[in-house]
Backbone as ProteinMPNN parsed JSONL, in Angstrom:
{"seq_chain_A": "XXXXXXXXXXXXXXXXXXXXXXXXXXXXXXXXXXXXXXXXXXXXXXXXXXXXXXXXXXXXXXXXXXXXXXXXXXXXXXXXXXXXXXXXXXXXXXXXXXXXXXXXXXXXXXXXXXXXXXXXXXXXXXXXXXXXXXXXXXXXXXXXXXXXXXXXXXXXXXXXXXXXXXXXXXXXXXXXXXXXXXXXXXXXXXXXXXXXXXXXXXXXXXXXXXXXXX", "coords_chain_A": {"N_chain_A": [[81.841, -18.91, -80.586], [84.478, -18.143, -80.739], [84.253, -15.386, -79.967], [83.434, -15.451, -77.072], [85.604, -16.165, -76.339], [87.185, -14.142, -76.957], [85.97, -12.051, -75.449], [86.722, -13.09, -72.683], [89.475, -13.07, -73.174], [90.055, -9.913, -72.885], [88.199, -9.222, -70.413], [90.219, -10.988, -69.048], [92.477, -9.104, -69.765], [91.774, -6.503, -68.92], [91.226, -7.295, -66.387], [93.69, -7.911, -65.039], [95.175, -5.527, -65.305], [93.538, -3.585, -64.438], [94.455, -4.821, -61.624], [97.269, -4.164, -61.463], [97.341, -1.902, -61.273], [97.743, -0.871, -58.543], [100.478, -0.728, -58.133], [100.801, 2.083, -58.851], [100.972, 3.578, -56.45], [103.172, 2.922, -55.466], [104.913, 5.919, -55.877], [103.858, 7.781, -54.116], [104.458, 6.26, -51.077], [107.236, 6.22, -51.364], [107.259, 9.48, -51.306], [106.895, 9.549, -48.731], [108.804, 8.562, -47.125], [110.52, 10.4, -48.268], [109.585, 12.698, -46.427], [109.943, 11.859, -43.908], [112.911, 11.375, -44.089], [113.318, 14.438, -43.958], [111.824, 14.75, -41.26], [113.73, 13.346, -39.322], [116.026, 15.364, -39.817], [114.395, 17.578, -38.972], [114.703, 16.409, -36.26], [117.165, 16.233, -35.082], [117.857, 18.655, -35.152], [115.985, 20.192, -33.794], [116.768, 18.537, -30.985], [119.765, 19.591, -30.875], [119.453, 21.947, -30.069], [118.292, 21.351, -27.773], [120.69, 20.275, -26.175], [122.218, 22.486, -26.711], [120.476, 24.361, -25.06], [120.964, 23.019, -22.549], [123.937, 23.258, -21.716], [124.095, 26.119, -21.755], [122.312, 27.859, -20.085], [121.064, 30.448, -20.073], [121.157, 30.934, -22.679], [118.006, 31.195, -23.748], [115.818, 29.895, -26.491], [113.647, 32.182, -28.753], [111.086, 31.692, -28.773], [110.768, 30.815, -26.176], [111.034, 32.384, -24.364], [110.509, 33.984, -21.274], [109.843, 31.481, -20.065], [110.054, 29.619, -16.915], [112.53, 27.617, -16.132], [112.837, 24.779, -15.827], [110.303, 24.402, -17.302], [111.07, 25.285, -20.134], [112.822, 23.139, -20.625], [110.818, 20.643, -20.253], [109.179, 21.652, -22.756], [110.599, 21.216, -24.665], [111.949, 18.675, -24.899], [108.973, 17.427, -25.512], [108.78, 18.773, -27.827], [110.459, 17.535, -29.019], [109.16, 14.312, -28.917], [107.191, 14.529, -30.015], [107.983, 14.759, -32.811], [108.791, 12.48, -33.07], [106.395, 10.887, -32.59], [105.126, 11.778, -34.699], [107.244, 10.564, -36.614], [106.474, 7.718, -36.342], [104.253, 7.001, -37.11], [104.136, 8.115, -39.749], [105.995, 5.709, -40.145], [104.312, 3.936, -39.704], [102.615, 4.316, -42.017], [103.578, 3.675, -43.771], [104.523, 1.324, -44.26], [102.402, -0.338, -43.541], [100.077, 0.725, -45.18], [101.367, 0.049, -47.57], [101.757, -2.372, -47.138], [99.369, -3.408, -47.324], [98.2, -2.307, -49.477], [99.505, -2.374, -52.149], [101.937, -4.617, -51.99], [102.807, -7.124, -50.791], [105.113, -8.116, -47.942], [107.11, -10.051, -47.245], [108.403, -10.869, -45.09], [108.101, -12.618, -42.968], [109.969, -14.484, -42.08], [111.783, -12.472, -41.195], [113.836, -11.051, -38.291], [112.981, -8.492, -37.147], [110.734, -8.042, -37.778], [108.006, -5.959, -37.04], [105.269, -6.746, -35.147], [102.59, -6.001, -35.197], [102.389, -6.349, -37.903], [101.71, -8.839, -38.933], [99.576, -9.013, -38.877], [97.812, -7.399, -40.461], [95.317, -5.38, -41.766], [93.005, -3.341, -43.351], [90.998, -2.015, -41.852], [92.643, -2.98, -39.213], [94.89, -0.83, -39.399], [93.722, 1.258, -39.73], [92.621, 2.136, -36.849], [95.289, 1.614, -35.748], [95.905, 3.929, -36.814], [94.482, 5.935, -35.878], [94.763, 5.71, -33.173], [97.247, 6.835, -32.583], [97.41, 9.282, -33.754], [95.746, 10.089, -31.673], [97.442, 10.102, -29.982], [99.775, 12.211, -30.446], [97.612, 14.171, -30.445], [97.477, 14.708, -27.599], [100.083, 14.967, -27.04], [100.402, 17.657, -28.131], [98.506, 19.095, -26.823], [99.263, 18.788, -23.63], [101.505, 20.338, -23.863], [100.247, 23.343, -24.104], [98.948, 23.193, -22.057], [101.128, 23.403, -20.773], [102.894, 26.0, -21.087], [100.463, 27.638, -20.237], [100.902, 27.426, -18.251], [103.189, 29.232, -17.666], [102.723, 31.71, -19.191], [99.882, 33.704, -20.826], [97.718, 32.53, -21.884], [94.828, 31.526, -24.877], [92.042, 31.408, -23.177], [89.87, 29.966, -24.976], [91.275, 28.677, -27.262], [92.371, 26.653, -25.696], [90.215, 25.324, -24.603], [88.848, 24.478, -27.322], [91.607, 23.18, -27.908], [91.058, 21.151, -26.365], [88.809, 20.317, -26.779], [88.63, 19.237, -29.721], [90.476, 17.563, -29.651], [88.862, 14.936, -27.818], [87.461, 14.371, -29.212], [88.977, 13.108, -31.299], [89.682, 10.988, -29.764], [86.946, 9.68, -29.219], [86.863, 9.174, -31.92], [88.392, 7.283, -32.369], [87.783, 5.25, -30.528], [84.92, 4.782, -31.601], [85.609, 4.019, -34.11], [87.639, 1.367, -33.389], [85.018, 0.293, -32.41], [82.958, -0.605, -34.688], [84.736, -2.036, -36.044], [85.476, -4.061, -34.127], [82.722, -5.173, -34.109], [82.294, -5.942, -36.815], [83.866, -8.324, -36.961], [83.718, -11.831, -37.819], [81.886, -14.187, -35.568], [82.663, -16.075, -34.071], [85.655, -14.996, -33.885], [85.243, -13.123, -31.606], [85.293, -14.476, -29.392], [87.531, -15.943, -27.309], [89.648, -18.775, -28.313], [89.945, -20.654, -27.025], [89.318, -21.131, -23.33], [89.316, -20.741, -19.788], [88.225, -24.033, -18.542], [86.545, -24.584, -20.066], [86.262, -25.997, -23.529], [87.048, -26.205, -26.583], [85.045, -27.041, -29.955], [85.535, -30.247, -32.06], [85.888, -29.344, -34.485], [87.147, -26.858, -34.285], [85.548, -25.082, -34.308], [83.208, -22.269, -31.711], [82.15, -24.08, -30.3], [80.561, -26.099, -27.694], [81.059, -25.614, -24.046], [82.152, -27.869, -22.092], [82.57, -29.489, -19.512], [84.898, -30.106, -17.508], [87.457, -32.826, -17.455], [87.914, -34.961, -14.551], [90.946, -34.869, -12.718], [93.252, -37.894, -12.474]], "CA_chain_A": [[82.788, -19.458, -79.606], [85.908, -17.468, -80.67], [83.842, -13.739, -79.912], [83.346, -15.509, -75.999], [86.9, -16.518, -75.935], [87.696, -12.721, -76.696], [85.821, -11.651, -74.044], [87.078, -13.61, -71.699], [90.623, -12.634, -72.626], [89.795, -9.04, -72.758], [88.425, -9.307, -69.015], [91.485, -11.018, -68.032], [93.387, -8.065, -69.97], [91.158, -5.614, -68.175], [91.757, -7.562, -64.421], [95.265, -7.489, -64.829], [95.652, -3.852, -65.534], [93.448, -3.051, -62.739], [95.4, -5.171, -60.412], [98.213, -3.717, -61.544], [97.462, -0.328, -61.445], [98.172, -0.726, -57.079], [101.604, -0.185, -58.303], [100.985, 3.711, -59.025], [101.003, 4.321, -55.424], [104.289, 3.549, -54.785], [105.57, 7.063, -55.312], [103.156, 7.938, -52.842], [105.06, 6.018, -50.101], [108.558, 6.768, -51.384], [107.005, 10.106, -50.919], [106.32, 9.53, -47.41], [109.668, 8.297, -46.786], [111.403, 11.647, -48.182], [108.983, 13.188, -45.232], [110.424, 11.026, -42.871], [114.13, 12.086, -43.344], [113.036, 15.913, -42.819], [111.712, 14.891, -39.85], [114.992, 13.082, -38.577], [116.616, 16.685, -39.614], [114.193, 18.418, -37.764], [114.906, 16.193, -34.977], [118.473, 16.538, -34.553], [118.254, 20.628, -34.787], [115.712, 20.151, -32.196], [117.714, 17.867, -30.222], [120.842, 20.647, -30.593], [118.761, 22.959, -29.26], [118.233, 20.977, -26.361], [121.828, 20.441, -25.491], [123.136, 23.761, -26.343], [120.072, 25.301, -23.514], [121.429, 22.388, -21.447], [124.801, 24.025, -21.504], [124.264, 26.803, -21.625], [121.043, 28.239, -19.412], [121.437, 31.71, -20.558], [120.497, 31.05, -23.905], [116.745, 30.455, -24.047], [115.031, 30.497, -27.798], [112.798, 33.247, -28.792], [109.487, 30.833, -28.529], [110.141, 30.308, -25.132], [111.147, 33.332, -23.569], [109.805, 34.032, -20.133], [109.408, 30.182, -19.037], [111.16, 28.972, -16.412], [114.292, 26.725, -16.771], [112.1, 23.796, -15.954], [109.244, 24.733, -18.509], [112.025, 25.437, -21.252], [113.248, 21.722, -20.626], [110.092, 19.845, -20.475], [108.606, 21.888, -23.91], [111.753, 21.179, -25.9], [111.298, 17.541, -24.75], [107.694, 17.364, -25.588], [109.148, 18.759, -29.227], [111.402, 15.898, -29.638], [108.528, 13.454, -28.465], [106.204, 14.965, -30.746], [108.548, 14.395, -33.894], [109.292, 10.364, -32.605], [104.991, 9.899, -32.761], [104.899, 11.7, -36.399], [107.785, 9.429, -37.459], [106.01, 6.491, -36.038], [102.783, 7.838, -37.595], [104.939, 7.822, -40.996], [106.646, 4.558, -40.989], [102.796, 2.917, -39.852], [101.4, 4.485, -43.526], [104.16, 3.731, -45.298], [104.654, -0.38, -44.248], [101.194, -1.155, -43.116], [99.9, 1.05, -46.572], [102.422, -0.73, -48.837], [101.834, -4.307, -47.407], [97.716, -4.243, -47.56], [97.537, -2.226, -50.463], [100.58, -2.786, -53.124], [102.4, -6.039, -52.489], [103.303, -8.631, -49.603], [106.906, -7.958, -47.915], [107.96, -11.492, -47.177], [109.099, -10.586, -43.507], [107.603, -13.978, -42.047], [111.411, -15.069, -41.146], [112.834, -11.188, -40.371], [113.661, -10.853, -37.41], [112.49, -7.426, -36.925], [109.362, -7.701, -38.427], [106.734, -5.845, -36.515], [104.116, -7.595, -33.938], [101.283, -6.022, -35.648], [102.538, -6.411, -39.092], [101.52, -9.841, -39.231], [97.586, -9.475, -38.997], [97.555, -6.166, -40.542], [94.28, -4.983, -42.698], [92.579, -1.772, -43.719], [90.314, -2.073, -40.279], [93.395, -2.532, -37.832], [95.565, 0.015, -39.646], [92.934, 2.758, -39.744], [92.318, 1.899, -36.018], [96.231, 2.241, -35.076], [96.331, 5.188, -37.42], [93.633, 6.779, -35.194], [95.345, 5.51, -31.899], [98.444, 7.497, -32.97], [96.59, 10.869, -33.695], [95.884, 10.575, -30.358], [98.708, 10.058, -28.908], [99.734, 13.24, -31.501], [97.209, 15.469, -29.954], [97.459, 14.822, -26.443], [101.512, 15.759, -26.439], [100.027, 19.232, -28.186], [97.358, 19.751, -25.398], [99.982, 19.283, -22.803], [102.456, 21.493, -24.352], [99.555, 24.411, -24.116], [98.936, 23.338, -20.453], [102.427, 24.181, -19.882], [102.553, 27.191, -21.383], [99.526, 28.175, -19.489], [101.893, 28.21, -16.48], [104.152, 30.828, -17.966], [102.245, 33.116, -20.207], [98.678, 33.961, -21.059], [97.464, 31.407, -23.308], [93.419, 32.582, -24.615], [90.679, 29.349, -23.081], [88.835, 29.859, -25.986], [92.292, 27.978, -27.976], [92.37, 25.609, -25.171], [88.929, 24.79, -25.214], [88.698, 24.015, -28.556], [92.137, 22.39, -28.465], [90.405, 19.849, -25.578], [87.269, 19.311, -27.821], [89.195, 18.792, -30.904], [91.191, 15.935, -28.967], [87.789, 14.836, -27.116], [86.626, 14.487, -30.571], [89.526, 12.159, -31.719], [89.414, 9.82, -28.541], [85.374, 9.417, -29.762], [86.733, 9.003, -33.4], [89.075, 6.117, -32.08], [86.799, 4.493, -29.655], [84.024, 4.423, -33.326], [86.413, 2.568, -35.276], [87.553, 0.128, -32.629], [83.737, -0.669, -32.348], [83.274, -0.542, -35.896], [86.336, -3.21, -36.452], [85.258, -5.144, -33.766], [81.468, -5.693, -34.925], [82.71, -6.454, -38.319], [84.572, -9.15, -37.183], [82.938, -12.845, -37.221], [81.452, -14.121, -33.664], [84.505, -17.121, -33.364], [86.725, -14.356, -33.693], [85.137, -11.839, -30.986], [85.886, -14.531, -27.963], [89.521, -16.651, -27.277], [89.217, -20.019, -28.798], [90.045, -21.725, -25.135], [88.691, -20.32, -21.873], [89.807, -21.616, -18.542], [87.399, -24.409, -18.243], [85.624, -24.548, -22.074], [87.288, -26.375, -24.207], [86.278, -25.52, -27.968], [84.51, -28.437, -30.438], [86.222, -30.676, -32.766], [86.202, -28.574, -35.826], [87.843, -25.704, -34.251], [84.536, -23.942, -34.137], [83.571, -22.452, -30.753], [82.377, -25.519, -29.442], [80.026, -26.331, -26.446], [81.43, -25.641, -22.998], [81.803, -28.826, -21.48], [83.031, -29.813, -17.71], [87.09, -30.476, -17.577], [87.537, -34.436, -16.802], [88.723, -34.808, -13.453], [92.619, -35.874, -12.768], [93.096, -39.019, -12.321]], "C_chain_A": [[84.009, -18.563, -79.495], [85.376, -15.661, -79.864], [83.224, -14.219, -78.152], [85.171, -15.748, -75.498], [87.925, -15.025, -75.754], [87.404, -11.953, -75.813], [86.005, -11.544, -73.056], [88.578, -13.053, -71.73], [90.49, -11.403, -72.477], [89.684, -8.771, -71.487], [89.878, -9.549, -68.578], [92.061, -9.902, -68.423], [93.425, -6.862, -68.811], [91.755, -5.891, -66.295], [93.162, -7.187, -64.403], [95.801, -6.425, -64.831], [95.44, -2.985, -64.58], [94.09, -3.119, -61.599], [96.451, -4.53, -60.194], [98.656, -1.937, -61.322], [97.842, 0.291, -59.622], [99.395, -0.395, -57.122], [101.822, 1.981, -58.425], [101.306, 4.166, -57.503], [102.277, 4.036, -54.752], [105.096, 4.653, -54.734], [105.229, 7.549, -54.103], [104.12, 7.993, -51.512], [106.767, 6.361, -49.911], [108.759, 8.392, -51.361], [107.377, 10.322, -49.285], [108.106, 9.166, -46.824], [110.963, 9.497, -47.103], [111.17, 12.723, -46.846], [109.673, 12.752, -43.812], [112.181, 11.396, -42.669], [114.165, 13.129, -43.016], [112.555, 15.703, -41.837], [112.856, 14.313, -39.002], [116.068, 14.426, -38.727], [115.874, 17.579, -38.767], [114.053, 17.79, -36.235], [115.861, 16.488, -34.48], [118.428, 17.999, -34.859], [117.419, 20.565, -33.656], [116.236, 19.811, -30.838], [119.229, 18.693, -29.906], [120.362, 21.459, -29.72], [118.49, 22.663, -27.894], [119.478, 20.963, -25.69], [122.472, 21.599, -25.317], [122.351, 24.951, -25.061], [120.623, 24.7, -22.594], [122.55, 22.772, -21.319], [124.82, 24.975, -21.218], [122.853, 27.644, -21.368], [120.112, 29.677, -19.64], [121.073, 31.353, -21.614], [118.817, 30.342, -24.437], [116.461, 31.101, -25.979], [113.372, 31.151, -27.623], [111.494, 32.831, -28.724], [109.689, 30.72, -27.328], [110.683, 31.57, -23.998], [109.747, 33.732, -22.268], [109.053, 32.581, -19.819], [110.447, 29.921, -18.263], [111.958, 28.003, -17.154], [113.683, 25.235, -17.12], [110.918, 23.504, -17.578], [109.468, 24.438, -19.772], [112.065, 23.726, -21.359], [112.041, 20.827, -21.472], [109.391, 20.218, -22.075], [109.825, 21.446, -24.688], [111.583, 19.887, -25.81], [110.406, 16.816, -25.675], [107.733, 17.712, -27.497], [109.058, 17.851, -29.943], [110.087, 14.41, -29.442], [107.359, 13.602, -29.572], [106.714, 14.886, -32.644], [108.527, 13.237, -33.998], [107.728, 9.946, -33.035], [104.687, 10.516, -34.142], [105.569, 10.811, -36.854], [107.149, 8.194, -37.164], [105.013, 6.735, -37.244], [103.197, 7.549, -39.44], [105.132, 6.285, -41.375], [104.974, 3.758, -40.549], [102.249, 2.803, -40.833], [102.114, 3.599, -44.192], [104.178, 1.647, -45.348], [103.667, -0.471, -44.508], [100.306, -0.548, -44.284], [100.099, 0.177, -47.493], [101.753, -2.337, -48.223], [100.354, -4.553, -47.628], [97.186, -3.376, -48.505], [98.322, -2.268, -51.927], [101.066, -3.738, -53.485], [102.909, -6.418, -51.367], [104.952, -7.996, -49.369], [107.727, -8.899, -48.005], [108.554, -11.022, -46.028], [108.633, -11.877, -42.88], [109.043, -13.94, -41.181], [112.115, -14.116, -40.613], [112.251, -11.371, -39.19], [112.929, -9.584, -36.399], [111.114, -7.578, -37.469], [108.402, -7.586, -37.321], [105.65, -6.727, -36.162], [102.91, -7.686, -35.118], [100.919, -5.987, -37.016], [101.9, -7.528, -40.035], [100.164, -10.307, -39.263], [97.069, -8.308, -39.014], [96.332, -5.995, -41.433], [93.882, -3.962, -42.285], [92.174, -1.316, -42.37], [91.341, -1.513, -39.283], [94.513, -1.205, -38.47], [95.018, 1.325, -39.195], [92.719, 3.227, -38.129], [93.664, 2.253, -35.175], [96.473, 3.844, -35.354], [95.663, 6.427, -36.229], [94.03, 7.136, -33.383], [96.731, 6.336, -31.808], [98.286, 8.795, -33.355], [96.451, 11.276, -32.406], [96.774, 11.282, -29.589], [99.573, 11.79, -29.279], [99.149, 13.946, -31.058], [97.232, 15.145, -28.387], [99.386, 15.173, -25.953], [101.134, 17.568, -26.92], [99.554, 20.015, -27.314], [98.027, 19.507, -24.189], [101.126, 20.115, -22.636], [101.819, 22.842, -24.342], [98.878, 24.449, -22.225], [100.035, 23.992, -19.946], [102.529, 25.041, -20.201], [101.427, 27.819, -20.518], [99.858, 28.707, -18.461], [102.534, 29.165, -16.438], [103.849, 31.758, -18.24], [100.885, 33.039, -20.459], [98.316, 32.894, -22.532], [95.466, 31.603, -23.278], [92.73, 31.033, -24.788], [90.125, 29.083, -23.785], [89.942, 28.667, -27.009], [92.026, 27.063, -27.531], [91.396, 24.807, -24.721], [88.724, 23.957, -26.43], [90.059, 22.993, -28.825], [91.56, 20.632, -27.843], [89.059, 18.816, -26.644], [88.017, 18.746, -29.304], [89.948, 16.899, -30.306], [90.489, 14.789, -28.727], [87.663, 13.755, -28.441], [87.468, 12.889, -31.431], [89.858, 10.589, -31.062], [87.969, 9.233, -28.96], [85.461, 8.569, -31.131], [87.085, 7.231, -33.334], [88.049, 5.113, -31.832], [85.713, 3.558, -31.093], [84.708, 3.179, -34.055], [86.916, 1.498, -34.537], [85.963, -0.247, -32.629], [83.441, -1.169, -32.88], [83.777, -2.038, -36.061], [85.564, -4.64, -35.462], [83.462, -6.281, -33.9], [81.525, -5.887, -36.708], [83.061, -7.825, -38.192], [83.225, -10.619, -37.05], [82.727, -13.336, -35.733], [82.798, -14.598, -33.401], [85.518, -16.168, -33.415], [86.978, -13.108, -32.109], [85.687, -12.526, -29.385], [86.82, -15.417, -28.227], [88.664, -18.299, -27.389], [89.463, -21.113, -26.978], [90.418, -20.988, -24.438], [89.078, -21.006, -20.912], [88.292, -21.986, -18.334], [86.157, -25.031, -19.404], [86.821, -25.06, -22.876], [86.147, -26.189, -25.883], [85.82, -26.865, -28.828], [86.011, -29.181, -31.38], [87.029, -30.4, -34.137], [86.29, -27.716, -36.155], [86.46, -24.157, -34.499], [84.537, -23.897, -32.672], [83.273, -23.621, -29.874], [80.878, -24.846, -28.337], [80.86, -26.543, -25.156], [81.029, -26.881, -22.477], [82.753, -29.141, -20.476], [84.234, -30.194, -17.975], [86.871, -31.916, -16.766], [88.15, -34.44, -15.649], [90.225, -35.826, -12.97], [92.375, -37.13, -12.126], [94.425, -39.567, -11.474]], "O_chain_A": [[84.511, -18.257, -78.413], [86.206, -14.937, -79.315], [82.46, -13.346, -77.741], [85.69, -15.465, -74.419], [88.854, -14.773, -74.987], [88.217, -11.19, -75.293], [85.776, -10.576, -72.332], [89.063, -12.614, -70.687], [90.993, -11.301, -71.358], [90.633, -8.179, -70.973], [90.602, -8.751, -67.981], [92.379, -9.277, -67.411], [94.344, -6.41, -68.128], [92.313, -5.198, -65.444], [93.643, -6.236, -63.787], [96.932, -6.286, -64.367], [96.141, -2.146, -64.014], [94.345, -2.238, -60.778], [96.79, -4.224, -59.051], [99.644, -1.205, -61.258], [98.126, 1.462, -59.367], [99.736, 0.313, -56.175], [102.728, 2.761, -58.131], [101.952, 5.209, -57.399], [102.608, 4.623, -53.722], [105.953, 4.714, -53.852], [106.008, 7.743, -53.171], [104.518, 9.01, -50.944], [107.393, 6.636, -48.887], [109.898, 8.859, -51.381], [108.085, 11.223, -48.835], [108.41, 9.862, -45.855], [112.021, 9.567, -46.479], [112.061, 13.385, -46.316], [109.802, 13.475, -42.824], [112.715, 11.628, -41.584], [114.792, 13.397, -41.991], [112.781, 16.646, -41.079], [112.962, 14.821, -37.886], [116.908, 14.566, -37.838], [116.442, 18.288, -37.937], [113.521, 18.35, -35.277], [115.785, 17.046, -33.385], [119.55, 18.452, -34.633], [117.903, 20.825, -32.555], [116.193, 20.518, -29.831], [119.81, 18.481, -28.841], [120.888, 21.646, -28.623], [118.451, 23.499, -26.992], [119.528, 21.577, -24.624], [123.116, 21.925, -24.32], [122.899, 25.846, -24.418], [120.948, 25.39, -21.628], [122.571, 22.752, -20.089], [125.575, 25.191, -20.27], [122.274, 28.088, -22.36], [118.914, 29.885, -19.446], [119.872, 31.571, -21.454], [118.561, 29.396, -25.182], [116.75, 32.172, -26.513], [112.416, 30.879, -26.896], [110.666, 33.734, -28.6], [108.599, 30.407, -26.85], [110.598, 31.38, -22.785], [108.522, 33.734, -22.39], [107.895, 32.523, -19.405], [111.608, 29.942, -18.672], [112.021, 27.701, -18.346], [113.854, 24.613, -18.168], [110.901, 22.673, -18.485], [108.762, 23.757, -20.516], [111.34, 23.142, -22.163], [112.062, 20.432, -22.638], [109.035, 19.229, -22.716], [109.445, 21.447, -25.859], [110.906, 19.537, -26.777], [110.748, 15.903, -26.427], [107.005, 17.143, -28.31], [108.353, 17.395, -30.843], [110.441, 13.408, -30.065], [106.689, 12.614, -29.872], [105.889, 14.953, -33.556], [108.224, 12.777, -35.098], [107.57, 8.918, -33.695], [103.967, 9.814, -34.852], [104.961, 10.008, -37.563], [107.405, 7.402, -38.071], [105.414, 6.514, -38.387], [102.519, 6.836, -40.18], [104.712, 5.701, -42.374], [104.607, 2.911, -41.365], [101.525, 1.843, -41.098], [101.644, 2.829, -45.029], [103.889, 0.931, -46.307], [103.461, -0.707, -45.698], [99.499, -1.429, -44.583], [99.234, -0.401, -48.15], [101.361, -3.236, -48.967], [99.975, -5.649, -48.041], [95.963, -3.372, -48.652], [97.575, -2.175, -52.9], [101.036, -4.137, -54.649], [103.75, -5.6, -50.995], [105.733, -7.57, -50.22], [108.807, -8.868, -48.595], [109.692, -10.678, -46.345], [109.231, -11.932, -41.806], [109.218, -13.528, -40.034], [112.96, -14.364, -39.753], [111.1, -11.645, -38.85], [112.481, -9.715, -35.26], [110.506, -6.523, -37.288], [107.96, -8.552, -36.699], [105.173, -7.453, -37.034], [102.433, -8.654, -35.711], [99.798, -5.749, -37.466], [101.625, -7.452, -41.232], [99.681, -11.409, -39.525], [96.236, -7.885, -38.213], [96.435, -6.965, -42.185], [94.144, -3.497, -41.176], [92.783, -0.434, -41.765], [91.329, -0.431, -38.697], [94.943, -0.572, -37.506], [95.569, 2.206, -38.536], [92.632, 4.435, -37.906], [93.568, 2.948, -34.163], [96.958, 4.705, -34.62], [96.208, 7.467, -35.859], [93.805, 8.102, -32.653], [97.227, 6.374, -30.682], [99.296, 9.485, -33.22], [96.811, 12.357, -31.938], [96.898, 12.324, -28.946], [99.921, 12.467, -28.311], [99.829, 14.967, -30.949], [96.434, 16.012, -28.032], [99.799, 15.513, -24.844], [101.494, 18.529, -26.24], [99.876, 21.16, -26.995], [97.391, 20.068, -23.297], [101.617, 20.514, -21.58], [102.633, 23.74, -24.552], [98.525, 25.379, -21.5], [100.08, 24.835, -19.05], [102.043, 25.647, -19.247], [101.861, 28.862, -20.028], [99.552, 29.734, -17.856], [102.609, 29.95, -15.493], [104.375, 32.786, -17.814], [100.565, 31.872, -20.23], [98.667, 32.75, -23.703], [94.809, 31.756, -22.248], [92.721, 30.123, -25.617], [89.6, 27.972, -23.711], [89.305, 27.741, -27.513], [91.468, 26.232, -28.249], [91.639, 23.633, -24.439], [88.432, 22.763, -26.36], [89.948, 22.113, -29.678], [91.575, 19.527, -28.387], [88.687, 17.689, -26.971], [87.672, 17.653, -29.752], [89.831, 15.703, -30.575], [90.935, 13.706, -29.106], [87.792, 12.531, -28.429], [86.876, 11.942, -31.95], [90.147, 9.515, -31.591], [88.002, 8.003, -29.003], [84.685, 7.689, -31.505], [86.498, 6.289, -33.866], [87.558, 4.332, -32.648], [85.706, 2.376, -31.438], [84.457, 2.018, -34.377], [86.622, 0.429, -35.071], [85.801, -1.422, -32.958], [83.288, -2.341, -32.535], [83.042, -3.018, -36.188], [85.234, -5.756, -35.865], [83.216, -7.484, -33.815], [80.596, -5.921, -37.515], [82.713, -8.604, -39.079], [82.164, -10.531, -36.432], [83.394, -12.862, -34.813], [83.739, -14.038, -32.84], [86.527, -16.595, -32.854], [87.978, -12.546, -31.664], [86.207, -11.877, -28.477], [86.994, -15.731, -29.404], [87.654, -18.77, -26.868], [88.996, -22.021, -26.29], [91.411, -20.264, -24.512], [89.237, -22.188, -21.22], [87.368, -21.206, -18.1], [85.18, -25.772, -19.298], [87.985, -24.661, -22.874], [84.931, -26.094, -26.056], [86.278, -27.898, -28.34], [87.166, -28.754, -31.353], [88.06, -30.826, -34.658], [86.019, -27.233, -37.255], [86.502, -22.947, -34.72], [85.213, -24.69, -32.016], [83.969, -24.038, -28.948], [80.392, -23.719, -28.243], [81.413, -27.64, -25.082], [79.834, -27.145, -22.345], [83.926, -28.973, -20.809], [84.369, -30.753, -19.063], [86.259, -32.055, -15.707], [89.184, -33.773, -15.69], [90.402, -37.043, -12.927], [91.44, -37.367, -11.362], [94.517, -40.757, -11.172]]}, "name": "protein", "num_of_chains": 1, "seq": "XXXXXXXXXXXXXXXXXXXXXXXXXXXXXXXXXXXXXXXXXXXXXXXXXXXXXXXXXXXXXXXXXXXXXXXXXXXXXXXXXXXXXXXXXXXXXXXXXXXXXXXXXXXXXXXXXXXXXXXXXXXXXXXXXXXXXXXXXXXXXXXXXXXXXXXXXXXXXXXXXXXXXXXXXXXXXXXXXXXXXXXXXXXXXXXXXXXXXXXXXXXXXXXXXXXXXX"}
């Protein structure tokens, strides 16, 4: 009796250590969050850079020599736009990481607390993560269109940067399918349909005829 009772605490010793061991990865994210203020420094030098060409027209930087004025604008832009979807890209690992694989935030009552924070798992994370790559390579592949207009840019790059993109729109699309054939049926259609009303015990129910007003 006593050499099952040790067993048993042993397991629990064992579960608890495992459980516990989700804690290692918070350097990880406090990692991710040192990443995140170099990119707010390399936003605001980017962002200088934009005002001081906007002053002063005459001073283009040495990456963009020979684009028009226009060109100059919209790529420096397209910079700054391209820093804003890594930091997004960042703070998505580091919350939606931390809350479904470390420990619960308790945001129910913040006011800020993120839409999609609140019915987050591995599935829909991996699924925004992938929706946000996108978005990530399609400001690259129009930043090499524009360029195209100014200077010799070689099709064989821009080829491959299209299929590479191609490739991640495909990847997306997968894991939305993926996610959504995972899910149970009652979850795949809306619990009340104009016209269907759902059963008694919140399963979907039998469609049955709407009573007529009276």
């Amino acid at each position: 009796m006593s050499t099952l009772e040790e067993r048993r605490s042993l397991t629990a010793t064992l579960s608890t250590l495992i459980f516990a061991s989700r804690w290692l990865q918070v350097p990880l994210y406090l990692g991710l969050l040192v990443a995140q203020i170099v990119y707010v420094v390399q936003f605001v030098k980017e962002l200088w850079h934009l005002i001081a060409y906007a002053l002063d027209n005459h001073h283009v930087p040495e990456a963009f020599e020979g684009f028009s004025g226009e060109a100059v604008t919209m790529l420096m832009v397209l910079g700054l736009v391209d820093v804003v979807m890594i930091s997004n890209l960042l703070i998505m690992v580091i919350i939606g990481g931390y809350e479904t694989f470390v420990s619960r935030m308790r945001l129910d009552q913040h006011p800020d607390q993120p839409e999609w924070l609140s019915h987050v798992n591995a599935n829909v994370l991996k699924t925004k993560l992938a929706m946000s790559i996108i978005g990530i390579s399609s400001i690259h592949l129009l930043r090499t269109f524009i360029e195209s207009s100014s200077r010799t840019v070689d099709p064989t790059d821009m080829m491959w940067q299209t299929i590479i993109h191609l490739a991640f729109v495909l990847s997306a699309l997968a894991l939305a399918l993926i996610d959504r054939m995972t899910l149970p049926a009652r979850h795949r259609v809306p619990r009340s349909v104009e016209g269907v009303t759902n059963g008694p015990a919140g399963d979907a129910g039998e469609p049955r005829e709407r009573e007529p007003a009276h």
